[in-house]
VMD Tcl script that draws the C-alpha trace (Angstrom):
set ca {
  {113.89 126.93 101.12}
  {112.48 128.57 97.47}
  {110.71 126.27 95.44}
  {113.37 125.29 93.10}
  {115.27 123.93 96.16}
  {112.92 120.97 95.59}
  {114.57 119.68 92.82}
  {113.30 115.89 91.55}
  {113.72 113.86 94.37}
  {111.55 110.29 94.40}
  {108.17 111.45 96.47}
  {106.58 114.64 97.75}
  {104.52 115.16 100.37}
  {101.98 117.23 98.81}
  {99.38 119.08 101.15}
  {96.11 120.45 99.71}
  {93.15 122.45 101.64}
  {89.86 122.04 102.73}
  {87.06 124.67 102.39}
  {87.91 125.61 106.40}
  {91.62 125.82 105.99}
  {92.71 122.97 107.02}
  {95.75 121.27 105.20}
  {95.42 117.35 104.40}
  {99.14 115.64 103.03}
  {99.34 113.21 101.15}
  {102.79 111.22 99.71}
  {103.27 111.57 95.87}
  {105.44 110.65 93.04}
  {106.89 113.70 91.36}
  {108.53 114.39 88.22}
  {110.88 117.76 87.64}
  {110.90 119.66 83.87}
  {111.27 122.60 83.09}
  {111.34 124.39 86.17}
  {107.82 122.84 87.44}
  {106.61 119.80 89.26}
  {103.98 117.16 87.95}
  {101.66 114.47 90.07}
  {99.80 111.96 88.45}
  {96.60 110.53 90.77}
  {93.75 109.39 90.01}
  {90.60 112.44 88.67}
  {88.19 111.69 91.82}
  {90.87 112.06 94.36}
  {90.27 114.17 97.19}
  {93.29 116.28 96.77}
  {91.73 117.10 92.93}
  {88.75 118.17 94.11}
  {90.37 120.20 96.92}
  {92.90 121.83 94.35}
  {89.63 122.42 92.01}
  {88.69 124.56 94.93}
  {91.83 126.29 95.47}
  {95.20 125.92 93.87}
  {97.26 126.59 96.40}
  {99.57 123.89 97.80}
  {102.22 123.27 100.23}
  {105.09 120.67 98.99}
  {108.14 119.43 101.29}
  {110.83 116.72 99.79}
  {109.30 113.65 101.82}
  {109.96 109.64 102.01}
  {107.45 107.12 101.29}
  {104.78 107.57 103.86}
  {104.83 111.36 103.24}
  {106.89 112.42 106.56}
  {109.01 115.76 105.31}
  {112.66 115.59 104.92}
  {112.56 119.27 104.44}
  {110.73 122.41 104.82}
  {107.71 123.07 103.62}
  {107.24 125.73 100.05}
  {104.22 127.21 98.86}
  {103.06 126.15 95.33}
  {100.48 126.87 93.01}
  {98.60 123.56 91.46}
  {96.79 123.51 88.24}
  {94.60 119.86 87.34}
  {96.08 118.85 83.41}
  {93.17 116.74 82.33}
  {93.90 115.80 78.55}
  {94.92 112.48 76.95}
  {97.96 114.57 75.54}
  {99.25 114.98 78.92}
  {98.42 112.00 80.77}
  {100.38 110.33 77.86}
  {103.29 113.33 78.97}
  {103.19 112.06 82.45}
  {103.25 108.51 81.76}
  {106.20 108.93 79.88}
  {107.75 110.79 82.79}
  {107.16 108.75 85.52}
  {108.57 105.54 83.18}
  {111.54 107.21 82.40}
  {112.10 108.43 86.17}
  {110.45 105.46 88.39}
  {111.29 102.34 85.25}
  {110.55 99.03 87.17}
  {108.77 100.45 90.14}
  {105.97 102.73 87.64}
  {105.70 99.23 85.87}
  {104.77 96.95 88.76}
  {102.54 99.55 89.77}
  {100.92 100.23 86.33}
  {100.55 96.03 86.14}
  {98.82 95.81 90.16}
  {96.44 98.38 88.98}
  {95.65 96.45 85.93}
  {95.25 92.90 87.67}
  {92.75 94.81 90.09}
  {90.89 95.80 86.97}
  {91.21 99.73 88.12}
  {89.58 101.58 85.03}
  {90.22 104.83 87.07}
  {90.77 108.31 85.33}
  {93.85 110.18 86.18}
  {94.83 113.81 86.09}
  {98.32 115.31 86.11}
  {99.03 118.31 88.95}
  {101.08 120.95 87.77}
  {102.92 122.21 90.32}
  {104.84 125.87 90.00}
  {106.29 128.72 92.30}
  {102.66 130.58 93.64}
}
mol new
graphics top color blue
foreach p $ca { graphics top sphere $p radius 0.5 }
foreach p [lrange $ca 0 end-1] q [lrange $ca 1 end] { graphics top cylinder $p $q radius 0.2 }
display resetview
């Protein structure tokens, strides 16, 4: 499996690395364009300030609670942190997740969550 095989399915499971190797995976919403992937989590997440340290990734098509549905692909990931593109990714994730991104976007609001977020670009390594 390349990483095109991916396609745009509904979640990810997207494993970063610590300092000593080891891989940590965590379940993401993805959006597809233009031939690369984008995340959108929150700027003091773990997996940004592993992928700060090194940009390489492993990605596998995945259900809900991140177990793989196929095999694993290396990936590069690159932390978008302008308005510009969180506004880009919003948009994405409306168009792809509608209600779901919505109920989400309104729980995160009723828990007063001011939290910055970051897109991940995520291309062939």
């Amino acid at each position: 499996m390349e990483f095109a095989d991916v396609g745009n399915p509904s979640y990810i499971a997207l494993e970063t690395f610590r300092k000593s190797g080891e891989g940590v995976s965590t379940p993401v919403w993805v959006c597809a364009e233009d031939g690369k992937l984008y995340v959108w989590t929150q700027a003091d997440s773990g997996k940004v300030k592993r992928i700060r340290n090194s940009s390489r990734v492993r990605i596998a098509v995945s259900d809900a609670r991140g177990t793989p549905k196929s095999e694993w692909v290396e990936a590069r990931a690159c932390v978008l942190d302008s308005a510009e593109e969180d506004e880009s990714q919003r948009r994405r994730l409306q168009a792809k997740y509608g209600m779901q991104y919505r109920l989400f976007s309104m729980m995160n609001g009723l828990r007063g969550s001011k939290a910055a977020h970051v897109t991940l670009e995520l291309t062939p390594p």
